[in-house]
C-alpha positions as a Markdown table, in Angstrom:
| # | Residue | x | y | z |
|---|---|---|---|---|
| 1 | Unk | -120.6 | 34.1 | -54.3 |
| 2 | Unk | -117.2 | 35.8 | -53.5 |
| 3 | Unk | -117.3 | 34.2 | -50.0 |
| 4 | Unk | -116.9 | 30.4 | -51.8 |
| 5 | Unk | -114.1 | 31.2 | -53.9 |
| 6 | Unk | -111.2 | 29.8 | -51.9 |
| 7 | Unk | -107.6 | 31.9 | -53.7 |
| 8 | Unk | -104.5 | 29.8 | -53.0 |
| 9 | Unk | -103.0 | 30.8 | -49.8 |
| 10 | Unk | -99.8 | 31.3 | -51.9 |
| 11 | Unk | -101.1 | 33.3 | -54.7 |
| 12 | Unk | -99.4 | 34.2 | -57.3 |
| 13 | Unk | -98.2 | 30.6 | -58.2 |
| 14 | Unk | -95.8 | 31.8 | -61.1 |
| 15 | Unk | -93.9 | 34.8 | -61.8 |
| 16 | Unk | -91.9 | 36.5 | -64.3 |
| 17 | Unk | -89.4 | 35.3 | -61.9 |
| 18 | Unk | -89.7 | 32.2 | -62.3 |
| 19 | Unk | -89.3 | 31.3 | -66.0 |
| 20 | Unk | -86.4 | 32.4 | -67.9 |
| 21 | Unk | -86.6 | 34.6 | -70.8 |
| 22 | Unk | -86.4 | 32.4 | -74.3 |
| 23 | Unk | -83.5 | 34.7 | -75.9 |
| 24 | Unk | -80.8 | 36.3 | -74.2 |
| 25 | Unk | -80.8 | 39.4 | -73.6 |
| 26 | Unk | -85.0 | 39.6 | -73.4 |
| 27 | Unk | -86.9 | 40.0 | -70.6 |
| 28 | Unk | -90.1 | 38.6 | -69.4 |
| 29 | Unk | -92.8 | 40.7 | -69.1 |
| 30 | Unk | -95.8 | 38.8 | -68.1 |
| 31 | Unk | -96.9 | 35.0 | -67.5 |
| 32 | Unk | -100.7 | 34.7 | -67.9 |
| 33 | Unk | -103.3 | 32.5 | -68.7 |
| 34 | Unk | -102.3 | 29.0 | -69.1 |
| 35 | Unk | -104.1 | 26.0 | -70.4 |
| 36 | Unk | -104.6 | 23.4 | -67.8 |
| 37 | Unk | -104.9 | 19.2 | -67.8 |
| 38 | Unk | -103.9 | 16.3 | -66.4 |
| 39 | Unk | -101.0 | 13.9 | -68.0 |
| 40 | Unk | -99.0 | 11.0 | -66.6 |
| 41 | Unk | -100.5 | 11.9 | -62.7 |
| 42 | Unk | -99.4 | 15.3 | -62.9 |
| 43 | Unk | -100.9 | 18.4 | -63.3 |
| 44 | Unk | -99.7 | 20.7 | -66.2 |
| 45 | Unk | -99.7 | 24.0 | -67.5 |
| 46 | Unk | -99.6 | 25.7 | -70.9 |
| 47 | Unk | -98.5 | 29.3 | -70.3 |
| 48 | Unk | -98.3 | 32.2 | -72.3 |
| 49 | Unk | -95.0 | 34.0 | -71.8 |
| 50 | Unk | -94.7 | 37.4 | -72.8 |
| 51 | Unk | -91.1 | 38.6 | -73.4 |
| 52 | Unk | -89.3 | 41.4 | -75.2 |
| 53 | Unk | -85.7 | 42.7 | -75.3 |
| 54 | Unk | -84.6 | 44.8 | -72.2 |
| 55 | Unk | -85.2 | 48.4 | -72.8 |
| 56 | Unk | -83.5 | 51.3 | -73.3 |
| 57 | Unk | -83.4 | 54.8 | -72.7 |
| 58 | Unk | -85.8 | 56.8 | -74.7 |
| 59 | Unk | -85.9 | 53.8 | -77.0 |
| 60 | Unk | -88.6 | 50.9 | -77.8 |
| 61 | Unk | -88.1 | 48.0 | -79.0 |
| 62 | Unk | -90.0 | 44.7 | -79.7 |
| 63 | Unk | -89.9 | 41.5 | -81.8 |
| 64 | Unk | -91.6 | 40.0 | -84.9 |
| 65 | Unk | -91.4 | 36.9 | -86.0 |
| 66 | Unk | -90.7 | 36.4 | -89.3 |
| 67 | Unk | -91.9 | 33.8 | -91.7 |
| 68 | Unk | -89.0 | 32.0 | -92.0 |
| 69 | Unk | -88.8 | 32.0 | -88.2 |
| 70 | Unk | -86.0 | 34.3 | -87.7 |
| 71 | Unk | -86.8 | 37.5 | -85.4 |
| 72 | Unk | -86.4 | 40.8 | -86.0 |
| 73 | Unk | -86.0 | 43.2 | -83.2 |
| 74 | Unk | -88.3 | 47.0 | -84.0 |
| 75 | Unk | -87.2 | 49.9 | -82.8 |
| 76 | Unk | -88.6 | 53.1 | -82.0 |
| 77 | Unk | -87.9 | 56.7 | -80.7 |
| 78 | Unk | -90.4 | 57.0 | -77.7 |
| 79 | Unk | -91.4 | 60.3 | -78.6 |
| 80 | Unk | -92.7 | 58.7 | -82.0 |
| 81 | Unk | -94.8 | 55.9 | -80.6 |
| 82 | Unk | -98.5 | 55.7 | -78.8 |
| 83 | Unk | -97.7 | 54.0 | -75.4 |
| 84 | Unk | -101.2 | 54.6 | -74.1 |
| 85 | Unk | -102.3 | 50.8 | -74.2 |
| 86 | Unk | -99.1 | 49.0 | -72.4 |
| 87 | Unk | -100.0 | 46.2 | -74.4 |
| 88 | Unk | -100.0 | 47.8 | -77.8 |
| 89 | Unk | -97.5 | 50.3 | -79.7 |
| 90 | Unk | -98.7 | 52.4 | -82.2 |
| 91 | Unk | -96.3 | 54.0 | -85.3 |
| 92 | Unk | -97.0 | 55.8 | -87.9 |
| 93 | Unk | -100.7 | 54.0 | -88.4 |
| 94 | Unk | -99.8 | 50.9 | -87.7 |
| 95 | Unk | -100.5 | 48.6 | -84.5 |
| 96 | Unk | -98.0 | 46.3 | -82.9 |
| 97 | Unk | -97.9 | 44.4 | -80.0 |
| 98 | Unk | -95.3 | 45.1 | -77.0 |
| 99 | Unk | -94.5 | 41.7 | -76.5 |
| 100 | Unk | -93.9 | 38.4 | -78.6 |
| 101 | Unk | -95.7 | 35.4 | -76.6 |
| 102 | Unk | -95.0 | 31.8 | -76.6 |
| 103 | Unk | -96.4 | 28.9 | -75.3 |
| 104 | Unk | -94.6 | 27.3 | -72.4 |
| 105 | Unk | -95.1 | 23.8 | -71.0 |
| 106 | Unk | -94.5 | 23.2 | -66.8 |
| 107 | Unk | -95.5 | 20.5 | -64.6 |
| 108 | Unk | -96.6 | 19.9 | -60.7 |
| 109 | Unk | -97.1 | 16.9 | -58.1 |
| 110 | Unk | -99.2 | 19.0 | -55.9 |
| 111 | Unk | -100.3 | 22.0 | -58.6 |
| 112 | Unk | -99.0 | 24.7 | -56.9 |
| 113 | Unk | -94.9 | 24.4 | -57.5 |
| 114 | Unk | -94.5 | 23.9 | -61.1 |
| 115 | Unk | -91.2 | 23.1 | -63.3 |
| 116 | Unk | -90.3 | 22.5 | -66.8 |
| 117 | Unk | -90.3 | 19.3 | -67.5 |
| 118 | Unk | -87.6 | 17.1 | -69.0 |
| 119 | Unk | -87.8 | 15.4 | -72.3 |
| 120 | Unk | -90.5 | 17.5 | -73.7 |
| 121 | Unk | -90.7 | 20.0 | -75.8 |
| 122 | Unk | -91.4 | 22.9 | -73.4 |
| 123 | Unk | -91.2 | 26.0 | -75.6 |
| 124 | Unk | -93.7 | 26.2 | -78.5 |
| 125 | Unk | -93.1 | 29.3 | -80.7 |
| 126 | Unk | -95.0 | 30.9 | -83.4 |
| 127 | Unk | -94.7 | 29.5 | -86.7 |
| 128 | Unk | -95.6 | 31.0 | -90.2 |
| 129 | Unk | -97.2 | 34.0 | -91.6 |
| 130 | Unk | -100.4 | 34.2 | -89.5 |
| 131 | Unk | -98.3 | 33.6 | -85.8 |
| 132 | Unk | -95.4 | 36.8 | -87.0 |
| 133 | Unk | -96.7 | 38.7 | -83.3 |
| 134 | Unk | -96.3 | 35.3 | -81.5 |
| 135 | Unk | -99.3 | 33.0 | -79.9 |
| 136 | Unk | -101.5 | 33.2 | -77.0 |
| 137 | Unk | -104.1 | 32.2 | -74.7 |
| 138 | Unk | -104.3 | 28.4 | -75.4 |
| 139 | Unk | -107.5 | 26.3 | -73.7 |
| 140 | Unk | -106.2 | 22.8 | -73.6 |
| 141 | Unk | -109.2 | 19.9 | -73.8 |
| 142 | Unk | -108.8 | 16.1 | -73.6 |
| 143 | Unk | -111.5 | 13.8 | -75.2 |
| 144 | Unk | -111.1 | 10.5 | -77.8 |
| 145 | Unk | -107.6 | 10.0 | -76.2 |
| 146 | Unk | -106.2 | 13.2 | -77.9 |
| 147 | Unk | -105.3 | 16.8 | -76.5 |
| 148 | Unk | -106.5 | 19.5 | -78.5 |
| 149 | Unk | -105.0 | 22.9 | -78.1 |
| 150 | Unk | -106.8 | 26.0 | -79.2 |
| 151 | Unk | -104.7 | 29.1 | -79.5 |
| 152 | Unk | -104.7 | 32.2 | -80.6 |
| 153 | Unk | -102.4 | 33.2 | -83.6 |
| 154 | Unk | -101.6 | 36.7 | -83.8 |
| 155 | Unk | -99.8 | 38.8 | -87.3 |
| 156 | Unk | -100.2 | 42.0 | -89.2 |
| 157 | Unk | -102.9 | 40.0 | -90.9 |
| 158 | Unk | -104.6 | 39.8 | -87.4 |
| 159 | Unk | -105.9 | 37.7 | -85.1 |
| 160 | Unk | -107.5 | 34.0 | -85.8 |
| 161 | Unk | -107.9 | 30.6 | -83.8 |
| 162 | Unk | -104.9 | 28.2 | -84.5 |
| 163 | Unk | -105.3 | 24.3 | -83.5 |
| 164 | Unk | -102.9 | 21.9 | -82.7 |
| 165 | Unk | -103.2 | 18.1 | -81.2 |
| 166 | Unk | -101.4 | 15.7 | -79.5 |
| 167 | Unk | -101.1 | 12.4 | -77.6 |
| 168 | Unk | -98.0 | 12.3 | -75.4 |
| 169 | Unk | -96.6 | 16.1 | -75.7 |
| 170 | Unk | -94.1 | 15.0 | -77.1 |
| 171 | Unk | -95.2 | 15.4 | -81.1 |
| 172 | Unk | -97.3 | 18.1 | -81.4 |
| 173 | Unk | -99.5 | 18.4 | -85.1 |
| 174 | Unk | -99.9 | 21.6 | -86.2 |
| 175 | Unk | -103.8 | 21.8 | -88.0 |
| 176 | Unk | -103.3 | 25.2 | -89.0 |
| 177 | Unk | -105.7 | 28.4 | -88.9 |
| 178 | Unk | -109.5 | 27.0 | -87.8 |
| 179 | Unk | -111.3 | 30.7 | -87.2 |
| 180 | Unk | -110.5 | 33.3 | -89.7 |
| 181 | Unk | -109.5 | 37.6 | -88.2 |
| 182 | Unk | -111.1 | 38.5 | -86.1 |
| 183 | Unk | -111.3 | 35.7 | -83.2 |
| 184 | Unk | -110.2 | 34.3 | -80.2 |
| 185 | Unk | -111.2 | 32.7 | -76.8 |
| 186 | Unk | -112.2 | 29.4 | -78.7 |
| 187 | Unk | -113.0 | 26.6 | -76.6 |
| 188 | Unk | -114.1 | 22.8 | -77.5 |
| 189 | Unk | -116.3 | 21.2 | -75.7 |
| 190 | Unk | -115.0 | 17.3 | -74.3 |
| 191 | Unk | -117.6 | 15.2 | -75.9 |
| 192 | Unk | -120.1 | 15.1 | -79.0 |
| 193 | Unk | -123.5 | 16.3 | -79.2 |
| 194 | Unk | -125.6 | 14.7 | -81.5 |
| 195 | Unk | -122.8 | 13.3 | -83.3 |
| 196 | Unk | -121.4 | 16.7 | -84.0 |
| 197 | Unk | -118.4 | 18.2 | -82.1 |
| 198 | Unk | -119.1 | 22.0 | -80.8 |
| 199 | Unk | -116.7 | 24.6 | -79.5 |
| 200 | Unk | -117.3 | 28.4 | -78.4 |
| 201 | Unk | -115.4 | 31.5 | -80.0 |
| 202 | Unk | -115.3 | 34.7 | -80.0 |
| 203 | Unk | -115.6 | 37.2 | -83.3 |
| 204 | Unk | -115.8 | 40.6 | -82.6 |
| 205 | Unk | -114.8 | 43.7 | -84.7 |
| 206 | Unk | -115.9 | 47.0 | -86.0 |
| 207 | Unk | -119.8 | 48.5 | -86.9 |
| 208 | Unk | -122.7 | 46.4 | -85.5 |
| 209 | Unk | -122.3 | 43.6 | -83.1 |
| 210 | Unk | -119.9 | 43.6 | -80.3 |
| 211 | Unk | -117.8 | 41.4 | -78.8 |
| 212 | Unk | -119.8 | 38.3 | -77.7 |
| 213 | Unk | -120.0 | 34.7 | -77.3 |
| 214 | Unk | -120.9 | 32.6 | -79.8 |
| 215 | Unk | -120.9 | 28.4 | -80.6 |
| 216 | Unk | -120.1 | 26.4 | -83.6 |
| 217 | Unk | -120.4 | 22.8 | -84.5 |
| 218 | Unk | -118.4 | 20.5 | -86.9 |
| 219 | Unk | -118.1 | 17.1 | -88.3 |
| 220 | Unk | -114.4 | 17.0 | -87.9 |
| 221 | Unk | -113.0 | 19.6 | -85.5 |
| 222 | Unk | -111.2 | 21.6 | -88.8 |
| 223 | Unk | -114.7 | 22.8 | -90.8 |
| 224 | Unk | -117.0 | 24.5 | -88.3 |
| 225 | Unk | -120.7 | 26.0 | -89.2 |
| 226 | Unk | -124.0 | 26.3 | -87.6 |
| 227 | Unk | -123.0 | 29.4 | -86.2 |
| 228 | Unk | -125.0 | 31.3 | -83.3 |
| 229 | Unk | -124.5 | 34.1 | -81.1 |
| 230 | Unk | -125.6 | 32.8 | -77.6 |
| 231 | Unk | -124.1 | 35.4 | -75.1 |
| 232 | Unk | -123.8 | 39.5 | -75.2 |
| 233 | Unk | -122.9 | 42.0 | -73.4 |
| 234 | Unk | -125.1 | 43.9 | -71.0 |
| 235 | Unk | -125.0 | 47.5 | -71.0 |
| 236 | Unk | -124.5 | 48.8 | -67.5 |
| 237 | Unk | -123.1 | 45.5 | -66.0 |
| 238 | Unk | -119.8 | 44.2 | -64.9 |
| 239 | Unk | -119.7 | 42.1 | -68.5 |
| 240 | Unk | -121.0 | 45.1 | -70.6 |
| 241 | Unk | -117.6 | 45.7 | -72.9 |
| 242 | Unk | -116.6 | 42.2 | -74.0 |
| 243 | Unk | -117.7 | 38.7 | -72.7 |
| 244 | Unk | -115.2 | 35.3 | -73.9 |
| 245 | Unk | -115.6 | 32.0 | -73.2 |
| 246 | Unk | -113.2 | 30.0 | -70.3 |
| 247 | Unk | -112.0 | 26.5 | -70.6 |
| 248 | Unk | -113.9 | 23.7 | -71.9 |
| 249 | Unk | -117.6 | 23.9 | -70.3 |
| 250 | Unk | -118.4 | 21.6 | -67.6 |
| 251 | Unk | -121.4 | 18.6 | -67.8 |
| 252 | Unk | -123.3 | 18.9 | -65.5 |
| 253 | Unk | -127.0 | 17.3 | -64.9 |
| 254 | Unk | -128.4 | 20.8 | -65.2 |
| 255 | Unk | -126.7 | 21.9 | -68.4 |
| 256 | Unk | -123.3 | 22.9 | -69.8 |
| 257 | Unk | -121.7 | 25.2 | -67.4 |
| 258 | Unk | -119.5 | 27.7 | -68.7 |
| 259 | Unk | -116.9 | 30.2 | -66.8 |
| 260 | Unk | -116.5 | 33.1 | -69.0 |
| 261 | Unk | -114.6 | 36.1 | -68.5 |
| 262 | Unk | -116.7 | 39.6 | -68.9 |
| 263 | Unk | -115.0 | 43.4 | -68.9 |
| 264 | Unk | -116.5 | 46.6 | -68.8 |
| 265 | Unk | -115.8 | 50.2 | -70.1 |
| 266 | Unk | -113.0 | 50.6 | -68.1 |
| 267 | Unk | -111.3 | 47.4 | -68.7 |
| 268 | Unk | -112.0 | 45.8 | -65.6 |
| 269 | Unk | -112.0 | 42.1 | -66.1 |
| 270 | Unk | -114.4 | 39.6 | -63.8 |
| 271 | Unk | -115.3 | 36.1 | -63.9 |
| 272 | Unk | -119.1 | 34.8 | -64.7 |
| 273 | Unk | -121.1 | 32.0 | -65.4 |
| 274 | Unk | -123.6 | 30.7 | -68.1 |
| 275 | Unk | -125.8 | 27.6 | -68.0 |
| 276 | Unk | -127.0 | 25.7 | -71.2 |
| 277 | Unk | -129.0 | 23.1 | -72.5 |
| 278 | Unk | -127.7 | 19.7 | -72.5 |
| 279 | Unk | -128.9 | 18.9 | -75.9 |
| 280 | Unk | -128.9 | 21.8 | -77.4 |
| 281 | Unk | -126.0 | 24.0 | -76.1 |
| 282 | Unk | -126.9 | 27.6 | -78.0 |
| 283 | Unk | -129.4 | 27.6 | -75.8 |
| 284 | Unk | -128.5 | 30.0 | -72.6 |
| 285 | Unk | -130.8 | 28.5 | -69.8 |
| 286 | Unk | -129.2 | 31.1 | -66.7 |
| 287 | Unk | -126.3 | 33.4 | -66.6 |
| 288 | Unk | -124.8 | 35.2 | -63.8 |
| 289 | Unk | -126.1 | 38.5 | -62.4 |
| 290 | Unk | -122.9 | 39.1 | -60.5 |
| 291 | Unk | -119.3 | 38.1 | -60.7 |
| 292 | Unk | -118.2 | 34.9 | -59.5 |
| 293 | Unk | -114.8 | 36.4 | -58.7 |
| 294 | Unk | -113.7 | 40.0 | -59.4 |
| 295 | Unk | -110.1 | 41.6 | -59.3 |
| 296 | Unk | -110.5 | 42.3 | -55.4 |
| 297 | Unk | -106.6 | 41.6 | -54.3 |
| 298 | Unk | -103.6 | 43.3 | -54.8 |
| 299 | Unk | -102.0 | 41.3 | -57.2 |
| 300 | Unk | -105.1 | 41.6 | -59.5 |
| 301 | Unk | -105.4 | 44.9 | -59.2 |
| 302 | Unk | -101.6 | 45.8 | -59.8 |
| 303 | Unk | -99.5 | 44.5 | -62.5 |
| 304 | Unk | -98.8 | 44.9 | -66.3 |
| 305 | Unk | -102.5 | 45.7 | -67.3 |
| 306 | Unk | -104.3 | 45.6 | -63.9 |
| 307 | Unk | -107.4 | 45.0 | -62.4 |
| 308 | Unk | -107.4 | 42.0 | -64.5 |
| 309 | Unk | -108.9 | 37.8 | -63.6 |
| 310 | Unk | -108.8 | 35.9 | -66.9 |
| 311 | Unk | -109.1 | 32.5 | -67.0 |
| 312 | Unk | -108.8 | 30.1 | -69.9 |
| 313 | Unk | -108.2 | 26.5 | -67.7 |
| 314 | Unk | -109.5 | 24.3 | -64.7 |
| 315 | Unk | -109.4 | 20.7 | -63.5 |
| 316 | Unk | -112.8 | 19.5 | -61.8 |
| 317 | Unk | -112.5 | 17.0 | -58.8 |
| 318 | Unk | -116.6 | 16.0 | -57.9 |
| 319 | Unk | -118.0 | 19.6 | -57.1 |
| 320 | Unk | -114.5 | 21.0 | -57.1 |
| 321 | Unk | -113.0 | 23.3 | -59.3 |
| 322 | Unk | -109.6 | 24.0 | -59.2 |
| 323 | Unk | -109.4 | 27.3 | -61.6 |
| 324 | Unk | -106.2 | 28.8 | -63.0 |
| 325 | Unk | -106.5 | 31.7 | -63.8 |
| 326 | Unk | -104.3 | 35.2 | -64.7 |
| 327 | Unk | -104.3 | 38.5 | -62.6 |
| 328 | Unk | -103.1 | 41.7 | -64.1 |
| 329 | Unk | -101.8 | 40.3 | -67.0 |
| 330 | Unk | -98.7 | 39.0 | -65.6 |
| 331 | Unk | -99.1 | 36.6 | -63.3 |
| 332 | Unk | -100.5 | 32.8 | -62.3 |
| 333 | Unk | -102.4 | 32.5 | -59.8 |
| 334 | Unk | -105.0 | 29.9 | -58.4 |
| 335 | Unk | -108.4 | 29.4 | -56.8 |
| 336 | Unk | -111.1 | 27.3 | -56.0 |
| 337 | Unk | -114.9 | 26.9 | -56.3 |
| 338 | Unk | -117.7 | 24.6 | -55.5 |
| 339 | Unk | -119.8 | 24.0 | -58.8 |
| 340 | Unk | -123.0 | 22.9 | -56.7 |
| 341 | Unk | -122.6 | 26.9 | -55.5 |
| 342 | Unk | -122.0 | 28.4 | -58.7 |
| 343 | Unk | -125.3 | 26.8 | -59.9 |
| 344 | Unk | -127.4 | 27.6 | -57.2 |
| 345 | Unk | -125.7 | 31.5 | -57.9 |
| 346 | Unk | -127.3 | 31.4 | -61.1 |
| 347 | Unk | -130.2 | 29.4 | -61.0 |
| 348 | Unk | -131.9 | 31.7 | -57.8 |
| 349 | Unk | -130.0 | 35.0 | -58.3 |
| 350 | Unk | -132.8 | 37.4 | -59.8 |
């Protein structure tokens, strides 16, 4: 399969150098995983931009946001904090995260040189008590004339599935909380089934279970049942620590296809594929045996948290699929696929 993914010549497409920090005096640590769509004959991007205050000497410090949307700036001795996890920082018990993220809103003719747009609102922030550690990781789908954005919302609390919608990007509605602690990685899918609307998630925590795939449905995108676990992890393989869905799943006339992400023991992050049924879309007809694109260059192997391809966004042209996708968690890059191949993959692979 590797030999059909096609990486951008100029990977990666976005920096930390490229977007400036939101406060002064911050920094910006990483820019990952954007959401992806097409608006006014462009082609956007919803980032997450990870930022903290520049740091100093035997000293670490990182932001909250509090509920009246005022941030306060932590700070710790380094000897008194657990810096094991670059992503996390652990005091006295308690977890934090190293970076606040936003979401943040760029633009290209040609989807490889992006810029903030003017007369949009390109920063979206955290709002409330459940968003205090900031928001990530939105999948951006288009169906009934409407964007919806699924994020996730991070706080003390937790972390849930926030959802927000909009027509022009230029008002954005809040809906609020949609998947309770703990969850993330929720996807909709860009049409009804049976007259019900369905969307993927991922719950995971600790005891039984794991960290898997599962699918809802809902009458009105804001109450979701029917719950079912359709994808686990497979002990021994590259997806055996944590599977979570991609972007919206693809129609196809062999079933829905679905790029999901898959890490093992060792945090080592690949990209997969599942096929299901077109009517009934818990049902997993093929799944990959082997990556569809693995952390094989530099720039995914090296970085904030390396040895890292997470995708939550593509754009589909006929068979082509133009993926965005981040690589070490802290940087944009992009890529191509043929979704004829990526079929075949997983219909014959045994």
């Amino acid at each position: 399969m590797a030999n059909t993914v096609k990486r951008f010549v100029g990977n990666p497409i976005l920096t930390t150098k490229d977007i400036a920090p939101s406060q002064p005096g911050w920094v910006v640590e990483c820019v990952l995983n954007p959401g992806v769509f097409r608006f006014d004959g462009k082609i956007w991007l919803l980032l997450r931009v990870a930022e903290r205050p520049v740091q100093q000497e035997g000293v670490v410090s990182f932001p909250v946001l509090k509920e009246d949307g005022t941030i306060e700036v932590l700070s710790f001795k380094k000897e008194e904090v657990d810096l094991s996890d670059p992503r996390m920082i652990g005091h006295n018990g308690k977890k934090y995260l190293s970076t606040i993220s936003h979401l943040r809103l760029v633009c290209s003719e040609d989807g490889k040189s992006f810029v903030e747009p003017a007369g949009f609102p390109t920063q979206l922030f955290g709002k409330g008590k459940l968003e205090t550690y900031g928001i990530e990781d939105c999948r951006v789908s288009f169906f009934e004339g409407e964007y919806y954005l699924t994020y996730t919302q991070v706080s003390e609390s937790g972390v849930g599935v926030g959802l927000m919608r909009t027509q022009d990007w230029r008002e954005i509605r809040r809906e609020g909380m949609i998947f309770p602690p703990h969850n993330k990685d929720c996807a909709f899918f860009e049409e009804k089934i049976g007259g019900k609307y369905y969307c993927f998630h991922r719950p995971s925590g600790h005891g039984p279970g794991g960290n898997f795939i599962w699918i809802a449905s809902s009458p009105d995108l804001l109450h979701w049942g029917g719950h079912q676990c359709i994808l686990q992890t497979r002990e021994g393989w590259w997806d055996s620590a944590r599977v979570g869905a991609g972007a919206a799943p693809i129609k196809t006339e062999e079933g829905w296809l679905m790029i999901y992400h898959g890490a093992n023991g060792e945090h080592r992050y690949c990209l997969g594929a599942a096929l299901l049924d077109l009517e009934d879309p818990s049902k997993v007809l093929a799944r990959s045996h082997r990556p569809l694109m693995e952390p094989d260059s530099i720039y995914e192997q090296m970085g904030f948290f390396g040895n890292v391809i997470f995708t939550n966004g593509h754009l589909l042209d006929g068979d082509k699929l133009t993926m965005y996708y981040g690589a070490s968690d802290e940087v944009i890059c992009g890529a191509t696929l043929s979704v004829q191949d990526i079929l075949t993959d997983i219909l014959t692979t045994v």
